[in-house]
Each structure stands twice: as structure tokens, then as C-alpha cells.
KOLLUM-683921 format. One line per 5 residues: number of its first residue (from 1); their letters; for each residue x, y, z of C-alpha. Coordinates in steps of 0.5 Angstrom, whole numbers, padded with zeros to 4 digits. Example, Ala and Ser with C-alpha at 12.3 -4.5 7.8 and 13.67 -1.06 7.14 Angstrom:
<pts>
1	as	0025,-0009,0016 ~ 0027,-0002,0014 $
</pts>
This chain:
<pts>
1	xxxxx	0213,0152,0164 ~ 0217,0158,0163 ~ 0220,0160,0169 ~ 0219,0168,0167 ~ 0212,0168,0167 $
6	xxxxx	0211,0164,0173 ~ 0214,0170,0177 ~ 0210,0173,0182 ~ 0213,0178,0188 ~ 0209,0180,0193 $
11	xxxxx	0209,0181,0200 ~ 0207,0176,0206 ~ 0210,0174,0212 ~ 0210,0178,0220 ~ 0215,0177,0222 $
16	xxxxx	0216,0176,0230 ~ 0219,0183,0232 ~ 0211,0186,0230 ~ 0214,0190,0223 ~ 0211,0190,0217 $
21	xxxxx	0211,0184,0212 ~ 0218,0181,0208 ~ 0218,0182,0201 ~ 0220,0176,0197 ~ 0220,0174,0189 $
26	xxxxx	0218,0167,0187 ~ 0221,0164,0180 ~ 0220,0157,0177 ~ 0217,0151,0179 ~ 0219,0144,0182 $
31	xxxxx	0223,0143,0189 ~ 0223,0150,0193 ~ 0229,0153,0195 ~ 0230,0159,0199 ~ 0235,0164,0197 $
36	xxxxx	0238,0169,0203 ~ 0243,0174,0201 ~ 0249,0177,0203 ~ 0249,0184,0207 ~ 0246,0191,0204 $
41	xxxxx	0244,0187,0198 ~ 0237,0184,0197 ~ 0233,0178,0194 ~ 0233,0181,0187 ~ 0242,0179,0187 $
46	xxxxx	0239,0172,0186 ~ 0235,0173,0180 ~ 0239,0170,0175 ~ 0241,0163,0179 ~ 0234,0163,0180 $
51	xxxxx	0232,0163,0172 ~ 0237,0159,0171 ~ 0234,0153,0176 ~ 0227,0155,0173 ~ 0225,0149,0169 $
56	xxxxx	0226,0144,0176 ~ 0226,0149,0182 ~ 0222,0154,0185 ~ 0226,0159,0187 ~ 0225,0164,0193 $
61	xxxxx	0228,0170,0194 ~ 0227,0174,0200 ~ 0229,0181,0202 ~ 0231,0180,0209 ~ 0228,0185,0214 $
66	xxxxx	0232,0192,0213 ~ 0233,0190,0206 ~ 0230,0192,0199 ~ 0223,0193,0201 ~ 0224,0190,0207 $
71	xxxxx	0223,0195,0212 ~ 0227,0197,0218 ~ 0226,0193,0225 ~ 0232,0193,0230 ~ 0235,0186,0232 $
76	xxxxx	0240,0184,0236 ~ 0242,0177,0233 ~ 0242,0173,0228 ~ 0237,0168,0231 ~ 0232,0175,0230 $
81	xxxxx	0233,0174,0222 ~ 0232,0166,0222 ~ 0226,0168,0226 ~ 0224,0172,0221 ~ 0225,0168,0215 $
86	xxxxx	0222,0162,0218 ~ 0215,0166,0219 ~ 0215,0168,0212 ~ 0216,0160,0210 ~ 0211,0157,0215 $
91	xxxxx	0207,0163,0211 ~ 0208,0160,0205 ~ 0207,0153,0207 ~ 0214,0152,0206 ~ 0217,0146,0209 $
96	xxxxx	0223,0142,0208 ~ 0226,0147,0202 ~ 0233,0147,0201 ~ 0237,0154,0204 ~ 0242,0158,0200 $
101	xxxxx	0245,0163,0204 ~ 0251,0167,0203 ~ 0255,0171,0208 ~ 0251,0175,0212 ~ 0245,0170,0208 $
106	xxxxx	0249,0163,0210 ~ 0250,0165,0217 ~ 0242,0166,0218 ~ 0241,0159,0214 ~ 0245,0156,0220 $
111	xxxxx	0241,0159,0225 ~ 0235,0158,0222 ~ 0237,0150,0221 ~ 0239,0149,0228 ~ 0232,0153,0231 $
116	xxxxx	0228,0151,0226 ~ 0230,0145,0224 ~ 0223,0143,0219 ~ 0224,0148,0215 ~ 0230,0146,0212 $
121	xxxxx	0231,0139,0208 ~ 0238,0142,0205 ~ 0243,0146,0208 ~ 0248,0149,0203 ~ 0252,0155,0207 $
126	xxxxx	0256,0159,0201 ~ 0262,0163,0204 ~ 0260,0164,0211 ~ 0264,0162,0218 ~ 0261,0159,0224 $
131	xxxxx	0264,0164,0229 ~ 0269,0170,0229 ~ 0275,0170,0233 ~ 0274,0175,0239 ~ 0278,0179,0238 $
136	xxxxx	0275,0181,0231 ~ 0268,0182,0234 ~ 0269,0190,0235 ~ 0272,0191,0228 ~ 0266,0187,0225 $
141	xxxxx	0261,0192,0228 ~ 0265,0198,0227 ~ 0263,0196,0219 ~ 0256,0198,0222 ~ 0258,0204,0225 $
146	xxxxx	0262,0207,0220 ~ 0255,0208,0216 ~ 0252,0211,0222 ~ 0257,0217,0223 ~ 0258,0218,0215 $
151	xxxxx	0253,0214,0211 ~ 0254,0209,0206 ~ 0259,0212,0202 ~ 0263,0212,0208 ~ 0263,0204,0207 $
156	xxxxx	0262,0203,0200 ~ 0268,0203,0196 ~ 0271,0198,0203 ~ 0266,0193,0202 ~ 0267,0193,0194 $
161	xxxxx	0274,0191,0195 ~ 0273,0185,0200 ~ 0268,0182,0196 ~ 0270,0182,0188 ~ 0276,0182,0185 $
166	xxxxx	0280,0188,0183 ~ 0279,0186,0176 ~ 0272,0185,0177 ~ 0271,0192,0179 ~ 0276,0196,0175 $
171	xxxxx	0272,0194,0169 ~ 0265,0196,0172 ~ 0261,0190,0173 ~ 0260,0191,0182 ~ 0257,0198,0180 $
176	xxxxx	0249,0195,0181 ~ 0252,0192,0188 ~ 0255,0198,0190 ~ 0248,0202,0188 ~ 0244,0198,0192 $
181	xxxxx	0250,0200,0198 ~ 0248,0207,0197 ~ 0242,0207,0197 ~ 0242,0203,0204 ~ 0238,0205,0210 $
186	xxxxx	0245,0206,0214 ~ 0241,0204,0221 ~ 0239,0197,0217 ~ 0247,0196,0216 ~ 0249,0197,0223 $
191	xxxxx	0244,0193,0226 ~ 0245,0187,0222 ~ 0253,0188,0223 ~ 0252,0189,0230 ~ 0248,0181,0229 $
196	xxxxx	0253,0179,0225 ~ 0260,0181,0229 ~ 0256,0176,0235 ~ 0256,0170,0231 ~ 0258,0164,0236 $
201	xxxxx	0255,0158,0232 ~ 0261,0152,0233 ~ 0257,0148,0238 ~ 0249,0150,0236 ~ 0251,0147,0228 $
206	xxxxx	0254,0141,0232 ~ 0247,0139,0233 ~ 0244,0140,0226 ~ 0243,0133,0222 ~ 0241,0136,0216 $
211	xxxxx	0244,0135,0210 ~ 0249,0141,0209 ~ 0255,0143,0203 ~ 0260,0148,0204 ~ 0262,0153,0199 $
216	xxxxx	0268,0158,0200 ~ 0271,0162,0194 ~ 0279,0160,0192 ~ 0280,0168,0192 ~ 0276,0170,0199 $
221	xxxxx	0278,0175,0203 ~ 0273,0177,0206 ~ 0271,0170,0209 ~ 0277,0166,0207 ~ 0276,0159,0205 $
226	xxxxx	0279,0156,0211 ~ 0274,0159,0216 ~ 0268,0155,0211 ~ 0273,0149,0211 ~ 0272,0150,0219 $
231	xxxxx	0265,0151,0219 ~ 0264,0145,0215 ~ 0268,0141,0220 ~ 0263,0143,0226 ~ 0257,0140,0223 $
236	xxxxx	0256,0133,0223 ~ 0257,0130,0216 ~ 0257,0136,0212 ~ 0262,0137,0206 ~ 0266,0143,0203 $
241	xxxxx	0267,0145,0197 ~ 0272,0149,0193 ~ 0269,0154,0187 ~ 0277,0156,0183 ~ 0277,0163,0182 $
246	xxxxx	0271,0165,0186 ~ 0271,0171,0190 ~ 0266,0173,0196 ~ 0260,0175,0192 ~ 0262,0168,0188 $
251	xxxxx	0254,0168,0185 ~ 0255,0175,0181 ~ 0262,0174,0179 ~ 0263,0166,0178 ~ 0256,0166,0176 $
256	xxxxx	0257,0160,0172 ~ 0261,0155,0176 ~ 0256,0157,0181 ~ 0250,0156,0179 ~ 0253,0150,0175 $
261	xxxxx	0255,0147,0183 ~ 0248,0149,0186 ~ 0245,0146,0180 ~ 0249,0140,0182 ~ 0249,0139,0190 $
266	xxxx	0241,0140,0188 ~ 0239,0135,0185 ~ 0242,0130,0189 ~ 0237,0127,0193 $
</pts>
């Protein structure tokens, strides 16, 4: 079956906070898997890996409350937004799929894992920690703030240069990503930056018993590969894997090696 024929968006899903349905797109056929993207983006930044997987996997890509045409509910943890997805997928049916999560994406995959272990049959975290040090916590909020008091062009350009490389944006490719950073609801921002600057999972992902695969990017700086080295040290039987080359936004600027890995890690059983 082509998998671009077989795609379907629609709305479905209430999420536990009362707000309206999450947006989500489906792409493919075979093994599901949800995809949850990085923070200020929204499902659609998964589209290519999806069409690439589409002859074997189902792909669901989720705009994450606040985000794409997801509307706006203020939550105050990451848990909140594992709620949320977990509602959408008992929705769909969806029970033991694989969970893709990058960054801010990665961090909701491990709430969701640990709250609502049913759900998840694979687990690949993709540059995500499981906890901050403290003393950064208010710095990591302030990224949400700063779109408050001036708006996303406030923060934009900022968030560009710790997500690809220099070389990456000088040649014009992140200029759909820092489109949709500007058309962002800067009150979604903050509010998933103040969720995200309360991150504490060390000891709940101790507990998971899933199989999970941690992939940091060689040339992250924005979450450098010894705190995904670290969050793989902390769940039981996990590996960690190097993508050589990668940025943060290792899915759009290593868009080969990536989904080639991913390709990879999902087809084992």
C-alpha cells in the first residue's frame, strides 16, 4: 500500500484537562508508532521518517497540546502532556506501539512509559535527559518567559543555534522550523518550558521495563550526549546510541542516518 495515499489527519482524542481534541496525522501501514515532537514544533516535522517507514509502519504523528492545531490548555508537568497522549491513543485503540519522542517529545515518551505502561511496547528517547540540575531549572523556565514579555521573535533565533548547526542555518535549511517558532502562541511556550524546567525523572524511569534506546546527537548542545548517556544509565536494560554528526534536531538535519537507525531499532522484535 502507498503509504501517501494511506494518509489520513483528523481530530480525536480529549484530553484530561477539558480542552479540545489533539490533531494528529496517520501515515502508513503495519506496526504503530507514535511520534512526539520537539517543543514549538508540531507533528508534521515527522512526516518525511514517516513516509520513509511507510511500507512497514503506521506512523502517528501528534500535535502535542499547545502545538500545531492543538489548542492551548495551561499544564503544569510533563506528566499532563503524557496524559494527553495517552487519551488520544486509548482513542485510537492504540496499545503497546512503539514511542518516539525528541527533546521536550522524549521527555513526555518517559512520563507516558512510566504512567502508563500499556501503552508503550518500545520506548526510543532521542535527545532527552531525565532530570536537570537544579541550578539550571530557572534559566530553562526563563526560555518560556522571555516569549511572554517580547514574543517569539524574542526567543527564536536563540533556540535556532542550540538546535542545528551553524552551518545548517547559514545555508537556509532551519527556515520552516523557525517559521513555525514564530507563529507559535507564546502562552503554549512558556507553559511547556515551565513543565519542562520541572523535569525530575531519575528514580520514576528506574522502574520502567520496557524496552528503550537512547539516541543523543555527537554534536548537541543543546542536550549533550552525556545527559542521554546519563538517562540511559538510569532505566533498567536500556542502550545508548551515537548518531556521528547529529545536532539536537537530529530527525531534520541527519535526516538519513536518523531514520536509517530508527529503521533499524524497529525492526528488531
Amino acid at each position: 500500500m502507498d503509504g501517501k495515499a494511506n494518509a489520513t489527519s483528523l481530530r480525536t482524542g480529549k484530553d484530561k484537562l477539558g480542552s479540545s481534541d489533539l490533531h494528529y496525522e496517520a501515515i502508513g501501514q503495519g506496526q504503530a508508532i507514535v511520534f512526539l515532537h520537539p517543543v514549538g514544533l508540531d507533528g508534521s516535522f515527522w512526516r518525511p521518517v514517516a513516509l520513509a517507514l511507510a511500507e512497514r509502519f503506521r506512523s502517528y504523528m501528534i500535535d502535542l497540546p499547545g502545538h500545531g492545531s492543538s489548542p492551548h490548555s495551561e499544564r503544569t508537568s510533563i506528566f499532563d502532556y503524557a496524559d494527553a497522549v495517552h487519551d488520544l491513543m486509548t482513542t485510537l485503540g492504540l496499545r503497546k506501539a512503539a514511542i518516539v519522542g525528541l527533546s521536550f517529545g522524549g521527555m513526555i515518551a518517559q512520563c507516558l512509559a512510566v504512567a502508563y505502561p500499556d501503552d508503550v511496547g518500545k520506548l526510543i528517547l532521542c535527545g532527552c535527559p531525565a532530570s536537570f540540575a537544579d541550578e539550571n531549572r530557572s534559566a530553562i523556565a526563563m526560555r518560556g518567559s522571555r516569549a511572554l514579555e517580547g514574543g517569539m521573535a524574542n526567543v527564536a533565533d536563540e533556540t535556532l543555534s542550540r538546535w542545528f548547526s551553524a552551518d545548517f542555518i547559514a545555508r537556509g535549511l532551519a527556515g520552516a522550523v523557525r517559521d513555525r517558532l514564530l507563529s507559535d502562541d507564546p502562552r503554549a511556550w512558556a507553559s511547556a518550558w515551565a513543565a519542562i524546567s520541572k523535569l525530575d525523572n531519575s528514580s520514576a524511569v528506574s522502574s520502567l521495563d520496557v524496552s528503550t534506546v537512547c539516541i543523543a546527537g555527537e554534536m548537541d548542545v543543546a542536550v549533550p550526549p552525556a545527559m542521554v548517556e546519563k538517562l540511559a544509565a538510569c532505566i533498567p536494560g536500556a542502550t545508548f546510541r551515537l548518531l556521528p554528526g547529529a545536532s539536537h534536531m537530529m530527525h531534520i538535519e541527519s535526516f538519513a542516518v536518523f531514520t536509517a537507525s530508527l529503521d533499524e531499532l524497529l525492526s528488531i522484535p
